[in-house]
C-alpha positions in Angstrom: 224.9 162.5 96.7 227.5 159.7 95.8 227.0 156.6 95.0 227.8 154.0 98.0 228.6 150.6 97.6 227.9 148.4 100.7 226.6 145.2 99.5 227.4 142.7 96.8 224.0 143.8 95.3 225.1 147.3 95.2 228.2 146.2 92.7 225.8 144.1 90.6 223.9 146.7 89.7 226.6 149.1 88.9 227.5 146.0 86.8 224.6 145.8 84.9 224.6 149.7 84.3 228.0 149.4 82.8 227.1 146.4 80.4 224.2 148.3 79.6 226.6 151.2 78.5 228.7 148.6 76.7 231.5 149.4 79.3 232.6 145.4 79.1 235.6 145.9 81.1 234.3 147.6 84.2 231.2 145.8 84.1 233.5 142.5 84.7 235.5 144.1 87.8 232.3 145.2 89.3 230.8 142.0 88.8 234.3 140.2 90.6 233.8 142.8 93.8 230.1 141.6 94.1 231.2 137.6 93.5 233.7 138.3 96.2 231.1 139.9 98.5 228.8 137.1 98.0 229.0 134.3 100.2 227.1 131.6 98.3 229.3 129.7 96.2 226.8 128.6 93.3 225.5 132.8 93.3 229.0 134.0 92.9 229.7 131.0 89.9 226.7 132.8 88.3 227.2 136.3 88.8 230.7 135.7 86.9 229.0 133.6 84.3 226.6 136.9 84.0 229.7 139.3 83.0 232.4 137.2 81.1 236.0 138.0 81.2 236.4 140.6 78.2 239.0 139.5 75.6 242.4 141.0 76.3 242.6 142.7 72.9 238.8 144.3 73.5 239.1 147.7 74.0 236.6 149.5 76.5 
């Protein structure tokens, strides 16, 4: 069955799963979609505090 994503709770935990997996990059867009989905100010600040911007020379 695939994956859905519904909720801003569904992209933080995909977000978390890709951090865990050292996937940096992803992890950060994931964590953008569920900050954009969330419609608390202060939570979205910290979920993008959570999963900072990789550096542009990081590779994934």
């Amino acid at each position: 069955m695939p994956l859905t994503f519904n909720t801003a709770a569904d992209y933080l935990d995909a977000a978390r799963e890709m951090a865990r997996s050292n996937r940096w990059a992803l992890a950060r867009l994931l964590a953008e979609e569920a900050a954009n989905r969330t419609s608390d100010p202060a939570q979205a600040a910290r979920i993008l505090a959570e999963f900072p911007a990789p550096n542009p020379r990081e590779k994934d």
